[in-house]
N, C-alpha and C positions, 0 to 999 in steps of 0.2 A: 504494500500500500504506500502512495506517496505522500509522505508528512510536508513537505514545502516546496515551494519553488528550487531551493539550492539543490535538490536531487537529480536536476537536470539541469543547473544554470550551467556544466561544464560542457554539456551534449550538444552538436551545432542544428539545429534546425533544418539543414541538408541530410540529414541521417532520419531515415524512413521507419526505423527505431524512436527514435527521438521524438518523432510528431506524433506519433503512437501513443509515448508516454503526454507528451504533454496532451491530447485531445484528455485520455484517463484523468490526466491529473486536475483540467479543467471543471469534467462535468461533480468531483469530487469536492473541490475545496476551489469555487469560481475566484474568489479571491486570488489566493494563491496563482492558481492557474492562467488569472489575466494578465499578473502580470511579469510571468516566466514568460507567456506565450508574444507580449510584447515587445521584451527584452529579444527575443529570438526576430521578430520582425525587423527591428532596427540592428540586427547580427545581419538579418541577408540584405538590407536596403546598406551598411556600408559594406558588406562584399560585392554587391553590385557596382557602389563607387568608386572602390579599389580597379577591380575588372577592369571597368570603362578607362580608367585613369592608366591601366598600364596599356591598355587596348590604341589609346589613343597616342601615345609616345613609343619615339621610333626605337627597332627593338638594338639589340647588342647581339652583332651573328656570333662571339664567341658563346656565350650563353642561350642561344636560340636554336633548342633541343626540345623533347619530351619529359626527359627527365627535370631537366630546370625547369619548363613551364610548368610540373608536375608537383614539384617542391612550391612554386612560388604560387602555386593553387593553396596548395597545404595551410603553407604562412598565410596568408589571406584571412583565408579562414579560420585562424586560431588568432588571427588578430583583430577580427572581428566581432569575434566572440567574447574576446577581453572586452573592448571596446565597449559592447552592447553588456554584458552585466557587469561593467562598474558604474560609474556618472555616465556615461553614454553621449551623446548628443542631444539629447533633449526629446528623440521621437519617441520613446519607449514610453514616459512620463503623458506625453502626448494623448498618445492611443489608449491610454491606462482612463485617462479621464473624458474621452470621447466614448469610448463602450459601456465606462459606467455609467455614463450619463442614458444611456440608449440601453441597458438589461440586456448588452449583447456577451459577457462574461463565458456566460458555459459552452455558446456557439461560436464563440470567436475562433478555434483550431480548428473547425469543419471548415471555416469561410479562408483558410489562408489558400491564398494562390500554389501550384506545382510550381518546383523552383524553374523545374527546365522551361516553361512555359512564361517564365517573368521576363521583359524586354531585356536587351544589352545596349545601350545603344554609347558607343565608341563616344567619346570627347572628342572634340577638334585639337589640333596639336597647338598646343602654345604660340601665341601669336607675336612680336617683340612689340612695346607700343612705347610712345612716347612719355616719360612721367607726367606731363601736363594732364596727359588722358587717363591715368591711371585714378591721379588721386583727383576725388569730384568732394563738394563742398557737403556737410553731413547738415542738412535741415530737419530742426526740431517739431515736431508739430505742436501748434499751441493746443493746450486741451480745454475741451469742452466743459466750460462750466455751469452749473443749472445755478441761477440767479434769482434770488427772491421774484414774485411775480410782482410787478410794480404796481400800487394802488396808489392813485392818483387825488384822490378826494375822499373824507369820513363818507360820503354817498355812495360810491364805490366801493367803501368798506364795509357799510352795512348791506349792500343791495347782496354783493356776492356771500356775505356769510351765513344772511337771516335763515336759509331754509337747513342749516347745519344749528343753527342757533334754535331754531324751534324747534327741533327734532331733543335738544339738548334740555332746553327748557319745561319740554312738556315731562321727559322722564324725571327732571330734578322739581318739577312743581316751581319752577319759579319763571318770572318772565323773563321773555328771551334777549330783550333788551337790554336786561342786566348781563346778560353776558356777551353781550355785545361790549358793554360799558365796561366790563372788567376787561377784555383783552384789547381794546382800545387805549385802557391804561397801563396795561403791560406791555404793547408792541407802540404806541403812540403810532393810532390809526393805520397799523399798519407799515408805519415808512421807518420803525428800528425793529424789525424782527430779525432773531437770533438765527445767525448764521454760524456753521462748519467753518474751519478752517481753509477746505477750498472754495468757500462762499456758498456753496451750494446752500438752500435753504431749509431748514429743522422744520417747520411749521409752525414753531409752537407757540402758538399765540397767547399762553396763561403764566408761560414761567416756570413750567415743573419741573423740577431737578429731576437727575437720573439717580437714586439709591441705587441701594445694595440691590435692591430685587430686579434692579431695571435690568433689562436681557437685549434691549434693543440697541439702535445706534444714537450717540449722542456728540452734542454740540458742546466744547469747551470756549467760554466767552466771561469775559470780567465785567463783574456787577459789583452795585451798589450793598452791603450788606451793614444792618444795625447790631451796634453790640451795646448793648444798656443805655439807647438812644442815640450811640455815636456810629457814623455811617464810617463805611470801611470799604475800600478798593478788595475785592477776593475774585479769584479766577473758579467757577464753579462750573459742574457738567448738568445739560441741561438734555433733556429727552429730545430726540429727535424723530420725526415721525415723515410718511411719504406724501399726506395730504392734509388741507385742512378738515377733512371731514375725520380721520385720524384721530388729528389734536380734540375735538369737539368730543369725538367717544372716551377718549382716557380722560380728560377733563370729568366727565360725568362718571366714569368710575372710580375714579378717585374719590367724588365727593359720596358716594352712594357707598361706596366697601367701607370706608376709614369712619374709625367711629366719633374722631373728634370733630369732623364738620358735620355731623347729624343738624346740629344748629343752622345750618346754613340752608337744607335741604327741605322746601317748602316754606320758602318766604314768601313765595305770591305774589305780589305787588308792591311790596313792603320794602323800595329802594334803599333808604337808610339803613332799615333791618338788616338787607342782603350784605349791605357792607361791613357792618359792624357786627356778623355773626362772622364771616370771614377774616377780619382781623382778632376777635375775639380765639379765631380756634387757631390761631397760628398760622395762617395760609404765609402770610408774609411779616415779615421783620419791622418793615417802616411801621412807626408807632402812628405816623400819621395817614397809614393807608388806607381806612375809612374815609374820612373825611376828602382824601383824592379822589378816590373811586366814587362818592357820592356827585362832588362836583362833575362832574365826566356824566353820569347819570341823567343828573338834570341841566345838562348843558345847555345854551342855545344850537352850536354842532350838533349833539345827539338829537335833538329835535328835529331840526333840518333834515337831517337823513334819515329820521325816521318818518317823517310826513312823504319825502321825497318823491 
């Protein structure tokens, strides 16, 4: 029975033995077996290179026999082999995570091509060229970065959130508007939301750190924080999520599992209330976070965009 891949990593995949064992050792232990059978793919793709490489450079007539060609088949081969089960070239690593991606692992040594049937195809001989034409200039590409969505106006801030806000509202019993108002006061409308390091944008429109529990990906950004009413520069991790529809759901679980905002959860209408259950349970540090988030509330802003 074959216990791992190293039971064949010495055996070349040209040996009709070999492919034998590893189909067995495939349908056995797919793990194992994917990525022996890999390791042997990327053995015959650079003996293929070697081949082509000598195939294509002119030969030496004192050396150009049977027997030499017959040895330096041999060495090929075992240096290929080397090759392909240590660091490799990269293709073995390759194929390893293209099949698993695809549940192609047990069937993968049915589907390997017959070696005599794989192309050869000769290299061009070395050509002399100029250094000018050799070395070409190496361009970086810029990468693509996803950029906060730009809102332009509290109208725009409300119009796009409201149906993620009332969905949030109606579970937490409170009006949606207030949370419109609270994460208006934590992203300022919108135009400081918490970005990644490559700017890419978190969503998070409420401010929730990542704990120990968080599992997800998160955004490190320096904020304001209070220590015995004294504000304080701290660099803290902040939850980051892939929408705002997202942010709007953890926002609501938060406040619905944790037992210390129970207070918070069916305010109703009761804008003052909603503020001052939320600073009351520790949502945030500023002493004077109520009294912001109320202003924000009853804005002349929040009205505009709410009549809008």
């Amino acid at each position: 029975m074959i216990s791992s891949s190293q039971d064949i990593s010495t055996q070349f995949a040209l040996d009709t033995q070999s492919v034998g064992k590893l189909r067995l050792q495939a349908k056995q232990n797919p793990d194992a077996g994917l990525k022996a059978v890999a390791q042997q793919f990327e053995g015959i793709f650079l003996n293929m290179m070697l081949k082509g490489m000598r195939d294509g450079l002119p030969g030496n007539p004192i050396f150009d026999n049977d027997q030499s060609k017959l040895y330096t088949q041999m060495f090929d081969q075992q240096l290929s082999q080397k090759l392909s089960t240590g660091k490799g070239i990269g293709l073995a690593d390759m194929i390893i995570k293209q099949m698993s991606r695809q549940g192609l692992a047990p069937d993968v040594v049915d589907q390997m091509p017959a070696v005599e049937n794989l192309p050869l195809h000769p290299l061009p001989k070395p050509v002399a060229l100029n250094p000018a034409q050799v070395v070409a200039p190496i361009v970086v590409p810029t990468p693509v970065v996803e950029k906060a969505p730009a809102i332009s106006s509290a109208q725009e801030f409300v119009d796009s959130l409201w149906p993620h806000a009332g969905e949030a509202g109606k579970t937490l019993g409170v009006s949606p508007h207030f949370l419109l108002g609270q994460a208006a006061l934590e992203s300022g409308w919108g135009q400081r939301q918490i970005l990644a390091a490559d700017g890419k944008n978190s969503y998070n429109l409420f401010g929730i750190k990542a704990g120990n529990n968080w599992t997800g990906d998160v955004a490190a950004v320096t904020t304001t924080e209070y220590q015995n009413g004294v504000p304080q520069k701290k660099t803290e991790l902040f939850r980051a999520y892939s929408s705002y529809a997202e942010s709007f759901r953890d926002y609501t679980r938060l406040l619905q599992n944790n037992s210390r905002y129970q207070s918070v959860v069916g305010q109703g209408s009761d804008a003052a209330g909603f503020a001052r259950a939320l600073q009351d349970s520790g949502y945030a540090t500023d002493p004077h976070y109520a009294d912001k988030l109320t202003r924000v509330l009853n804005s002349q802003t929040m009205r505009q965009a709410l009549m809008g």
